[in-house]
N, C-alpha and C positions, 0 to 999 in steps of 0.2 A: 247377412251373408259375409263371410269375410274371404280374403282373396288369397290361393295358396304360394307356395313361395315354390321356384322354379332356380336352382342353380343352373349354372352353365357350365352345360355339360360339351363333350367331344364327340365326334361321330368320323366314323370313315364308308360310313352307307347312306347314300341321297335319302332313300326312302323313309329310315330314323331318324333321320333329322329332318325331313319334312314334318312328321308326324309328330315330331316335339316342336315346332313352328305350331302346328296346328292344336296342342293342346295347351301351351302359353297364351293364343291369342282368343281360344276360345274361354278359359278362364276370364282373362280380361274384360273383353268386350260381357260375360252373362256379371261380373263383376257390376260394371259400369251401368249394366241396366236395371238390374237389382235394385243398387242405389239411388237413381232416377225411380224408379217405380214408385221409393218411401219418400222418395223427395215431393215428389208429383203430389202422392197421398196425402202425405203432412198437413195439418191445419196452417193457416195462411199466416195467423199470427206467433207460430210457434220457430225460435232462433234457429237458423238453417244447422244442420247439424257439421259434424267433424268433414275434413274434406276427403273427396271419395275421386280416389286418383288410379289410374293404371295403366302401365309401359306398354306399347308396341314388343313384340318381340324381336330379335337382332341374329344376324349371323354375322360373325369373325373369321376372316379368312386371314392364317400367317406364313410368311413362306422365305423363309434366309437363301433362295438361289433363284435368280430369273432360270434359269437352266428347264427345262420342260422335260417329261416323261418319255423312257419311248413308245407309248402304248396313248402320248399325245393325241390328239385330233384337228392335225393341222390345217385339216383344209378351213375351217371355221373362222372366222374372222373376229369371233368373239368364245368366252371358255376357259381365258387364260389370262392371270396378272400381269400386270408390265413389270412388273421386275418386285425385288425384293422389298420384303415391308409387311406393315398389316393393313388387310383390309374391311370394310365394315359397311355392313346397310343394315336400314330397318326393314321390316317386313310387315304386309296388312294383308287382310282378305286371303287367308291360303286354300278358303271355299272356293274361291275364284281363279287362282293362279298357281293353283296344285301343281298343275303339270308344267307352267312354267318353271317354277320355282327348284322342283324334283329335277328338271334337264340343267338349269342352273347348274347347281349343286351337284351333278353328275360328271359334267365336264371340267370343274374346279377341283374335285377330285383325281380324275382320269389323267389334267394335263399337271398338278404339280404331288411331291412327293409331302403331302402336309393332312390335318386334319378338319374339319368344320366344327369350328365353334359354334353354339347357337345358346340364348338366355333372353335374357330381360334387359333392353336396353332404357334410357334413362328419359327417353323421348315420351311423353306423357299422351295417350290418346282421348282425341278430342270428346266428348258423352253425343255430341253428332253424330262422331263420325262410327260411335258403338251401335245405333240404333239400326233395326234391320229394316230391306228397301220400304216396306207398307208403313211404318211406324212413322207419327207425327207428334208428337210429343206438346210439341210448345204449344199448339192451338189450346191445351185442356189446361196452362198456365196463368194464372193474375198476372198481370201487370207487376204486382210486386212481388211475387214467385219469381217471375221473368227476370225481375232485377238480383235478384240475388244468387240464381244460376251461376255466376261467375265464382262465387262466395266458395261454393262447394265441388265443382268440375270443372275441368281443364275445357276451355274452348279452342278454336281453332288458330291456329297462330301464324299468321303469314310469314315469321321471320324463319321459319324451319321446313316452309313449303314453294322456295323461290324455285328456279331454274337453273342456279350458280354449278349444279354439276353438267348439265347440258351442254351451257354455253362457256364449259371453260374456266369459268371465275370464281373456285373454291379458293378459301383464302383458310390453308390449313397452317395452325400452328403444331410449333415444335411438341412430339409425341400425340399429334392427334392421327387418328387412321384416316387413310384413304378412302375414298368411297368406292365401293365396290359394283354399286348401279344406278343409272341416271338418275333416279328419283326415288327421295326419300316416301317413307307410308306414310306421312300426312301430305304430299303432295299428290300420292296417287287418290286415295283418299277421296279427297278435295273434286278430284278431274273425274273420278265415279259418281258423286254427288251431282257435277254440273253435267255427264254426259243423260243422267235420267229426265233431269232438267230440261234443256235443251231439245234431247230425239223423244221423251218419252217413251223410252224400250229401257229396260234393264240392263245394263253395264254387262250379265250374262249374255244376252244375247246377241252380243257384237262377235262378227266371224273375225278370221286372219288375218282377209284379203277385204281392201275397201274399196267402195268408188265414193266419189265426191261431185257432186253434181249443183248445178243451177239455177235449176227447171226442174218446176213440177210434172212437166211429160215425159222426163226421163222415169220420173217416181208412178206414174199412170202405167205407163211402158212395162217395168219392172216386176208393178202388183201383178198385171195381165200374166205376165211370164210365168210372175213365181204360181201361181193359182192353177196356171196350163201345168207345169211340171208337180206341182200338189197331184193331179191326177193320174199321173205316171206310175206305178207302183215299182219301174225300174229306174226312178229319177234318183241321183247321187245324191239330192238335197232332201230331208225328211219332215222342212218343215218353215214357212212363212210366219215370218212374226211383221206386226206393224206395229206403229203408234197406239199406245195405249195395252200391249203386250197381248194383241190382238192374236191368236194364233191359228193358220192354217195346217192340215195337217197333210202329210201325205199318204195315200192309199195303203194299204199293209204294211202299218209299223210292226215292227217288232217290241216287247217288252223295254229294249233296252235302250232302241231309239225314242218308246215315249220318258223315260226315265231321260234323256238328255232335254228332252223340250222344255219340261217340265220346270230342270233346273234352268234353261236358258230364259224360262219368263219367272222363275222364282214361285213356280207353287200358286198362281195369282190367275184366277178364272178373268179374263180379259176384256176390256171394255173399251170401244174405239171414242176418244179425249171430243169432246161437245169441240175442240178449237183444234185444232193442229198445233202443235209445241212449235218454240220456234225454228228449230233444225230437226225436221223429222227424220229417223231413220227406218228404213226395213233391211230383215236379215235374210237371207235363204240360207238356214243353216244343215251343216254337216255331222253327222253323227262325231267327228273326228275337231269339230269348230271349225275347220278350213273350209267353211262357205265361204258367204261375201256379203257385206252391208253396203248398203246406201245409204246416202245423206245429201239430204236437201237444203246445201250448207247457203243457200241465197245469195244476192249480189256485194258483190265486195272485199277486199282483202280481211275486212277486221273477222268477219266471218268465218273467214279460209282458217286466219289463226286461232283462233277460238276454238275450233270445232279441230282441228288437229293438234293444237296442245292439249286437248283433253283425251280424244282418241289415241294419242303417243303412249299413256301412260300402259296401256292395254298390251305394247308391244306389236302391234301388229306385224305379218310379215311382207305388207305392199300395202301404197294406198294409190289412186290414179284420179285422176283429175279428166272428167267429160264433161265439156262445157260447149258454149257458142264464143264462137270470137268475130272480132272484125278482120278478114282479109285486109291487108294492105298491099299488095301486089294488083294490078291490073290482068295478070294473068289467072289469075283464082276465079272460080265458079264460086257461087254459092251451094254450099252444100258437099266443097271440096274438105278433106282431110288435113287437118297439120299437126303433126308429130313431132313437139318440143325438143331439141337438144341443146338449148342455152335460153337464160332469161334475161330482158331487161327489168331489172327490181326499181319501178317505182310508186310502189304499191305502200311504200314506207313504215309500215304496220311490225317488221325487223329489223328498222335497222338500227335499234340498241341492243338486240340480242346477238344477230347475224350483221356483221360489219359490210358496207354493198363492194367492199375488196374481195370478199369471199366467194372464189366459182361455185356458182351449184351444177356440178358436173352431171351431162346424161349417164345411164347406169345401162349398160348392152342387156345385162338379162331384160332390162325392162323393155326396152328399146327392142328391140328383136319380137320380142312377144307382141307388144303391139305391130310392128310391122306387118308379121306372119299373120294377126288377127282381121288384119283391114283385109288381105290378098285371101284368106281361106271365107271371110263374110263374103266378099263383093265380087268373088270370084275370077280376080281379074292380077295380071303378071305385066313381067316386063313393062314398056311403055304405057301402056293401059291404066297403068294401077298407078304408074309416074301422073298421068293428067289427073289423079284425084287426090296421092296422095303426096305431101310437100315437107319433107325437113327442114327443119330451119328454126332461128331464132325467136321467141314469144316476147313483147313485151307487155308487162301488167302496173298497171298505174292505180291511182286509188281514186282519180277525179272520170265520174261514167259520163260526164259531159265534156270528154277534151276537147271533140270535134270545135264545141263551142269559140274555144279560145280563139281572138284573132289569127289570121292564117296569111303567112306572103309568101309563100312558097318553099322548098326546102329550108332556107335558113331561118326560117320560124322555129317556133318551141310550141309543141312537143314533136313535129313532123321532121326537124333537121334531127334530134336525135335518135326517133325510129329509123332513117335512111342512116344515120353513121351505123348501128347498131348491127343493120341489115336487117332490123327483125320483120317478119312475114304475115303476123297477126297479132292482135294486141286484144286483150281482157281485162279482168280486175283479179282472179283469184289466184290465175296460174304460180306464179311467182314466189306469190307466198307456201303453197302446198308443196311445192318443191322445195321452198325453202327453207320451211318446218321438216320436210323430212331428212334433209341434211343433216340438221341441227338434231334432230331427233334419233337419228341413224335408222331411218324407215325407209327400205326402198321406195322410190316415188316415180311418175311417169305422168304426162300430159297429152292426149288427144285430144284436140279440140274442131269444131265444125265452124265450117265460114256461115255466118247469118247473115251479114252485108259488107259493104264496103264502102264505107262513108268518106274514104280520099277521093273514090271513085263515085260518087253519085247515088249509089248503092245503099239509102238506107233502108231501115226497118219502117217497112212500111204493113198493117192490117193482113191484107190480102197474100202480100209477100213471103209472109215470117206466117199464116196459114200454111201454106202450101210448103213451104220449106220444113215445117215441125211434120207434117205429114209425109213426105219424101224421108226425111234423113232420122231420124227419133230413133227408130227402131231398131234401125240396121248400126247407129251407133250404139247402144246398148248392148247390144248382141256381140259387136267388136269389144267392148269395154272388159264384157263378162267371159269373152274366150280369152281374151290375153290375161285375164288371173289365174283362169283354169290352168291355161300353159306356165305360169308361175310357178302354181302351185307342183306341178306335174315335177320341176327342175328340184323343189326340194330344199337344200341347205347353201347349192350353189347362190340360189337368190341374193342371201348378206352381203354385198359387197365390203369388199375392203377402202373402194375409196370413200364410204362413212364412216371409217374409224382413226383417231386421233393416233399421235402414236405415243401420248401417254391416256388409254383408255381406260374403259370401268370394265369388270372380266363379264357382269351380265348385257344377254342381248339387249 
């Protein structure tokens, strides 16, 4: 099969140039499999043949005046170039990111007076990253087949899949273009690979809105929920996916809701995994994707970061953090509320990407939405809702045994610097999750539940942490999952402006 050729062409219509995105990369990748197919085939002793290589596709964004349109769309916080110059990204998966891709390209038009390039950029796609989600390839390889792979196809290349546009540190030379969106196609790529890994669901089936969780009772909690709302036949969501693209459905779909399901577990009759991956997720998805996933992201900062720089890549439009923490106040119940608006980062898992100078600011839309979710769940105002629920500073460290550490009182370490900080509860994940979505420009939010209080005498004990997963699971969950609905409800307001640099990339 040989690969056609694609000039690069101009467009002033989102939709034409999505749809030349999407015939560039579909060539490509049926390119790159073709050639894998005869490779695979080939007798074992026969010289690998010529090499069989093919681009990502690329959009060009050029524009001689920061000056914006008046037919703009200012309220957006992303849409628009920082000023004059050319811009540039690569592009993958527009099976995937169709309608991201298409509002991109809508608003890059709408706010500057210019056209959309789009071709074949020079960025080689990895024969991995061509194969589709069911496809295993290498298993049906020798050993010396295996070795020669490289001989013939572009593997994956770390040096073209960093975070350098992220976190600030593109080191452009003279006449090279801007980057135009956080991440390059071999780093989304990469972070779709490890998110199937990982939750065992389909990189399709991840919604908007996340939570990020600790505990597998939050994930018990959840299945019950989404299973009770599967029966609904006037439930917003149309459809349970689990580990292993397990899918529930809901009561009178329509033709076109099962056509979304369908794509969100890939066409793939469902089988729940003999082991649970190691960060499981479920989705309760939306005809529209603006459901909400969960992830059972486990104990730990390296976890938190793992599992949200792979989910960043997706875009999301909020991700929230429900977890357990330890009260450090004397005043705290167990089973009391605390609503993040600052973190102490010593969870250290960021701090070469995210420098610990850097505030990670509370965000009001999120902020708001959780409040208003704790008082509409527990039905309780004014003072009432003051004794449960607590604002205030979280810190998250990376060591789960700090209690351990010698202890003389305030001027000890790590207890003198929770009292300077003032923080009110302390975890391992928070921190981080906030702190990735800074850096990621993901709106983010932290409710967490006091489990004990180990300054206070108060630990986890059997019986204890029974009865408290039984009292409080539920009714958090239930708050987790109204405060996105109310998110989502807000719209475009969501973006904040304080996640954006003010030399940024124009995509969300």
């Amino acid at each position: 099969m040989t690969q056609q050729h694609f000039p690069t062409n101009s467009f002033t219509d989102a939709t034409q140039a999505l749809a030349y995105v999407q015939l560039i990369y579909q060539d490509a990748v049926t390119y790159l499999r073709a050639g894998l197919t005869a490779f695979v085939d080939s007798a074992q002793d026969v010289a690998p043949a010529a090499r069989v290589r093919a681009c990502y596709p690329m959009v060009r964004f050029q524009t001689l005046s920061v000056t914006r349109t008046k037919d703009a769309n200012k309220a957006l916080s992303y849409g628009f170039v920082s000023g004059a110059g050319t811009f540039e990204t690569t592009l993958t998966r527009p099976d995937l990111f169709a309608h991201y891709y298409e509002q991109q390209f809508k608003l890059l038009l709408q706010n500057h007076h210019a056209v959309l390039e789009v071709g074949v950029s020079t960025v080689p796609i990895p024969v991995h990253f061509s194969l589709a989600e069911q496809d295993h390839v290498e298993g049906q390889l020798s050993e010396i087949r295996r070795a020669q792979l490289p001989d013939v196809f572009d593997l994956p290349d770390l040096l073209v899949m960093d975070d350098a546009i992220a976190n600030g540190d593109v080191n452009l030379q003279p006449g090279d273009a801007k980057p135009l969106a956080l991440f390059t196609a071999p780093r989304v790529d990469y972070s779709l690979h490890r998110l199937r890994h990982y939750t065992g669901t389909s990189p399709h089936g991840f919604q908007n809105f996340a939570l990020l969780t600790n505990y597998q009772f939050y994930i018990d909690e959840f299945v019950a929920l989404g299973k009770q709302l599967m029966r609904d036949p006037n439930s917003q969501y149309i459809g349970l996916i689990e580990p292993g693209n397990v899918l529930t459905r809901r009561a009178d779909l329509t033709d076109s809701d099962e056509a979304v399901l369908q794509e969100a577990v890939q066409h793939a009759q469902g089988q729940a995994p003999i082991r649970l991956p190691q960060m499981p997720a479920y989705h309760l998805v939306r005809a529209d994707r603006g459901g909400i996933s969960l992830v059972n992201i486990g104990v730990g900062p390296s976890n938190a970061k793992t599992m949200t720089d792979h989910i960043a890549v997706l875009r999301p439009y909020a991700w929230i953090m429900l977890g357990h923490c330890a009260g450090l106040r004397n005043s705290q119940a167990l089973g009391d509320y605390v609503l993040a608006h600052g973190y102490v980062r010593e969870d250290h898992v960021l701090d070469e990407e995210l420098p610990l100078w850097v505030p990670i600011p509370p965000l009001a839309e999120v902020q708001i939405a959780l409040a208003s979710a704790v008082a509409e769940v527990t039905q309780l105002e004014g003072n009432e809702l003051k004794k449960i629920l607590r604002t205030g500073t979280v810190a998250s460290t990376d060591n789960r045994n700090w209690e351990l550490l010698p202890f003389h009182g305030e001027r000890s370490t790590p207890a003198k610097r929770f009292s300077q900080s003032r923080a009110i509860a302390l975890d391992m994940e928070s921190a981080t999750v906030a702190a990735n979505g800074f850096r990621f420009r993901v709106p983010y939010g932290t409710l967490l539940c006091v489990s004990d209080k180990p300054l206070h005498g108060e630990i986890k004990l059997p019986g204890m942490a029974n009865h408290f997963y039984r009292e409080r699971v539920c009714q958090h969950l239930k708050i987790g999952i109204l405060a996105l609905e109310k998110l989502r409800q807000a719209g475009e307001q969501l973006h904040s402006r304080k996640l954006r640099s003010f030399n940024e990339v124009a995509f969300q």
